[in-house]
N, C-alpha and C positions, 0 to 999 in steps of 0.2 A: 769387644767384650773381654774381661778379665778370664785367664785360662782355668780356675779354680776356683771353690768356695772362699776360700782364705780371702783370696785377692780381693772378691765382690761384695764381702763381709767388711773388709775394711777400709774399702774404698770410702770417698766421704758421699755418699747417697743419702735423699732425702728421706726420711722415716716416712714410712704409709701408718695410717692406724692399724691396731692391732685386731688382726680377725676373729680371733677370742681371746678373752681373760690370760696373762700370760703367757703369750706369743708373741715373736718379735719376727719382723719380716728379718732376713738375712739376705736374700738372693731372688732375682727376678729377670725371665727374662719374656719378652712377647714374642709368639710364634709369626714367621714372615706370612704375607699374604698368598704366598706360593708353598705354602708348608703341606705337604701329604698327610692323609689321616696314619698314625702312629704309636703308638703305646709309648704312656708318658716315661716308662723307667728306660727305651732304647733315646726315647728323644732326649733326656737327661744324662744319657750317656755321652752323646754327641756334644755336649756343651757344658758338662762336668770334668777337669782332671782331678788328680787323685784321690777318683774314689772308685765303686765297681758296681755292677749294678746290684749284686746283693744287699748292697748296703742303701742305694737308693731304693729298694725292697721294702725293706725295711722300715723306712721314713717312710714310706709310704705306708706300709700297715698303721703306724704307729702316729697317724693323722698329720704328718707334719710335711704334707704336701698338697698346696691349692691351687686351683685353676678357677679363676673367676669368683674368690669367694669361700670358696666350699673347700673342703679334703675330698681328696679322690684318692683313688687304688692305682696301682701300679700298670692295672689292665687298661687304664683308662687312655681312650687317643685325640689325642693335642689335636687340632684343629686349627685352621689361618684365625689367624689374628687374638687366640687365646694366651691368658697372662697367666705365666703360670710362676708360682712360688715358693718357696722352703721357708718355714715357719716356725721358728725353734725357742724354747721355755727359756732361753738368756738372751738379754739383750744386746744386740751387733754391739762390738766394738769398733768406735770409731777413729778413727786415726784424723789428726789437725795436720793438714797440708799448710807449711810453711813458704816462707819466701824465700828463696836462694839464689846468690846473685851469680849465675849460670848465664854465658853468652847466649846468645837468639840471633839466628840470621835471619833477622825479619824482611820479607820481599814486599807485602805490603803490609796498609794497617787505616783501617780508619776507625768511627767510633761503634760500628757494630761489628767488626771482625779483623780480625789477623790471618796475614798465611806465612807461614813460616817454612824458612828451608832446613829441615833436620838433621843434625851428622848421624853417622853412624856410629852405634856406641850408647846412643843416648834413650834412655826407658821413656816414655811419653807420659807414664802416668802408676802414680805410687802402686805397688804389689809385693806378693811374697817376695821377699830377698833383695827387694828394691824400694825403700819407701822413704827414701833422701834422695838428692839428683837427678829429678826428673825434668823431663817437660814442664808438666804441669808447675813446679816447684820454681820453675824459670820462671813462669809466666805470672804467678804469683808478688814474684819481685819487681817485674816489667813492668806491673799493673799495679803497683802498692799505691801508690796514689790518688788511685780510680775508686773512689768510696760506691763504685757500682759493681764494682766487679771484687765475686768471693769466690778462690779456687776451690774454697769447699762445697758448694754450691752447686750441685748436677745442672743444673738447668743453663750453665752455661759453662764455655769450655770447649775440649777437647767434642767434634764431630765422628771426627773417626780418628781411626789409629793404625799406623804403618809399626814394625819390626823393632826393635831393638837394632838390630844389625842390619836393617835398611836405610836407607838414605833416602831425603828429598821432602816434597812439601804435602801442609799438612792445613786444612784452616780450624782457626777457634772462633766460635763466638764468643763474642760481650757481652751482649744480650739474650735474655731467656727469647726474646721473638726471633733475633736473627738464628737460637738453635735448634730453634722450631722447625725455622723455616729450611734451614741448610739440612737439617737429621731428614726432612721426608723430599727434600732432592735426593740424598744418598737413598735411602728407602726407594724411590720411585723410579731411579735410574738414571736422571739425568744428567748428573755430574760426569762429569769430561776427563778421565785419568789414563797417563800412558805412561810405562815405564820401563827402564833398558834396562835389560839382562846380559849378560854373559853365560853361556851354557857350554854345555861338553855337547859338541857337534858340529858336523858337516851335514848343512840341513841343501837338499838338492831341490828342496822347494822353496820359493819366497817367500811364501805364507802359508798360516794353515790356523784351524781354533782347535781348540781343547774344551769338549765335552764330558765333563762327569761331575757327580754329586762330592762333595768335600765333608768329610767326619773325624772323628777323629778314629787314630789310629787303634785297634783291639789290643796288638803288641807292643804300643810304644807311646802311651799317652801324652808326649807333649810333643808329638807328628800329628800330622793330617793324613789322612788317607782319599786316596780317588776311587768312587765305588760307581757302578753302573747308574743310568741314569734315572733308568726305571725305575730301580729298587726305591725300598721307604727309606735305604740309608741316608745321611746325610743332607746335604741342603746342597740345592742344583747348583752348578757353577759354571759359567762360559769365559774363557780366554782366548784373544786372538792374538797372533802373533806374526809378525815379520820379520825378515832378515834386514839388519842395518850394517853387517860390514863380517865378512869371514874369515877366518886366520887358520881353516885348516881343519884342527883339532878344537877349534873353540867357535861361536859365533855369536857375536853382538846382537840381539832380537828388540823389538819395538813390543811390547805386551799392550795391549788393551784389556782394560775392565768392564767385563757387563754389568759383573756381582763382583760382591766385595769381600769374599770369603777368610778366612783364618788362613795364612798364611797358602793361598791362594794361587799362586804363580809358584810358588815353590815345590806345592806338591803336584801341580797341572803338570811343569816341564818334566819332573822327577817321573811322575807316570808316563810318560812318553818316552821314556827313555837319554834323559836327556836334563841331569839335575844342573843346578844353578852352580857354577863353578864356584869353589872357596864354601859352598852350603853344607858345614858337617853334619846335620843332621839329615837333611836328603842326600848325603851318598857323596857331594860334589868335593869333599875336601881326597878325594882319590885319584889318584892318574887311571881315567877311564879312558883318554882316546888318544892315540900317536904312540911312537917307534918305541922298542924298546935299546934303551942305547942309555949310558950312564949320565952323556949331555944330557938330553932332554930329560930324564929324569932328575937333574940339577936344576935345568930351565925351569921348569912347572915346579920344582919346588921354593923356589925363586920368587914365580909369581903367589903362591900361598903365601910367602913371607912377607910379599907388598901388600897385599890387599887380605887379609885374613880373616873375612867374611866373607857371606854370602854375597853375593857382586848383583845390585840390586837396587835402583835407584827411582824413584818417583819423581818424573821429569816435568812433569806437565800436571795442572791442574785445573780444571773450569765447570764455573758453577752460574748461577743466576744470584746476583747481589740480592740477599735476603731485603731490604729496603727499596734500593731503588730500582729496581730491576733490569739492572744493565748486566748483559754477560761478560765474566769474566772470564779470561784466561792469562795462565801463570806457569812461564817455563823455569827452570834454575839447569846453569850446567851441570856436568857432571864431578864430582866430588875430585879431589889431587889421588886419592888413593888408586879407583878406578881409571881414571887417563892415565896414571903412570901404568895402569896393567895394561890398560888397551892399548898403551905404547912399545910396551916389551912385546907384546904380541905381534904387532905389525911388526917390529924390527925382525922377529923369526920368523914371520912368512915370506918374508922376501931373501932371505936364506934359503927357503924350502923350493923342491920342486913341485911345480905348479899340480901334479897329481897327488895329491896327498888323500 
């Protein structure tokens, strides 16, 4: 889901008709079938940035907010599987997704889907500040030949969507049925995603999960926050996680996905004390763990200079072939940026003594 109005406004979506005379849908989204009863201006906060909730107040006095139909009040609470919408007297601007001949490391590809392995660096799909060089914009060109396939066309495409500054793979549908069919695997759970981390830590456990609800942030609208489980905040979230290799002050984890949350893993590890190394905006672009001494504060700043992202990569992917229903699965290594830091790392561990 696009982080803003702007973004969802000018994505290319299909136009709904108009629920009264002079209204234009703008923005939509459907509540999960796990969604808690809530009041629609906190749950619009949760999946709104730059705005606040007075002003989603507001739009809602001022009838330009629907659920199923109708205008509703701001007191009003969203429900599973309720659609709810923003409904505004100009009509959305739409923006034409072009073709740009942008590389693709395609892993596979046949004629109802692609899965792609994504660098980092690279936006997935047109938005504020980004609405040239995308993914999408790739795939547009990849496919210019395919008189079946239109990137401006919601109904096929982009399934889900990994970071900017993440790595790894990604699948598209060709077809309106294969996104049918793939969106209510991600919906239902079944899809199969693991993906390596690098974290600030010496984890004395093997494993462990991460339980809490994911929102966004109150002080810092383009974070997530982790809020108790119970509460109506936010949309529940489960991550598991494992040790795959230690260096001390840092440790390589295996993440599994239950849910597929907004920036997910990012904000799970960061609430546990333990952000995603190279992650500036959960905390990890800091020297949180090991010696103070001018070396290693040269070391680790060393590794920020090789890898200057969040260190994050989606390694694995498996689904159920929307057609023929065989299951898949789809590894890709790990990217040159990240092996050269997992590489600097082990070269320092075995430097260090073993108590660290």
């Amino acid at each position: 889901m696009a982080d803003s109005i702007t973004d969802i406004a000018t994505a290319a979506i299909t136009p709904t008709e108009d629920l009264e005379e002079g209204l234009y849908e703008h923005w939509r989204v459907v509540a999960d079938k796990g969604q808690q009863p809530l009041r629609i201006d906190k749950f619009l906060m949760e999946h709104l940035s730059n705005t606040s909730r007075a002003r989603i107040q507001a739009a809602a006095k001022g009838g330009y907010i629907y659920v199923g139909g109708s205008a509703v009040k701001s007191n009003y609470r969203v429900k599973p599987g309720d659609c709810v919408t923003l409904m505004l007297t100009r009509p959305r601007v739409e923006s034409n997704i072009g073709p740009e001949d942008i590389p693709l490391d395609i892993v596979y590809e046949d004629a109802a889907l692609l899965v792609d392995n994504k660098p980092a660096g690279l936006v997935v799909h047109p938005g504020c500040g980004n609405w040239t060089g995308t993914l999408i914009n790739a795939l547009a060109w990849h496919l210019r030949d395919d008189k079946t396939f239109d990137a401006n066309d919601p109904a096929v495409g982009l399934v889900h969507r990994i970071d900017k500054d993440t790595s790894g793979l990604l699948v598209i549908a060709k077809t309106p049925e294969a996104k049918t069919d793939l969106g209510m695997q991600f919906f239902n759970k079944t899809t199969r995603r693991k993906y390596n981390a690098l974290v600030w830590a010496n984890f004395q456990e093997d494993a462990g999960t991460v339980i809490g609800n994911i929102g966004r942030d109150p002080h810092d609208r383009l974070r997530m926050a982790v809020f108790d489980p119970d509460s109506e905040i936010g949309k529940s979230a489960v991550t598991h996680w494992k040790v795959l290799e230690r260096y001390g002050y840092t440790t390589l984890v295996e993440c599994i996905l239950e849910t597929g949350r907004t920036h997910q893993i990012r904000a799970h590890m960061k609430h546990i004390g333990h952000p995603l190394f190279a992650d500036e905006r959960y905390g990890g672009m800091q020297i949180l763990r090991g010696v103070k001494s001018s070396t290693y504060n040269a070391f680790v700043h060393n590794c920020f200079n090789l890898c200057p992202r969040q260190v994050l990569h989606a390694k694995t992917l498996g689904f159920r072939h929307p057609i023929t229903g065989e299951e898949m699965d789809f590894s890709c290594p790990l990217p040159d940026d990240i092996q050269r830091l997992l590489d600097k790392w082990r070269a320092f561990t075995k430097t260090q003594p073993q108590n660290q």
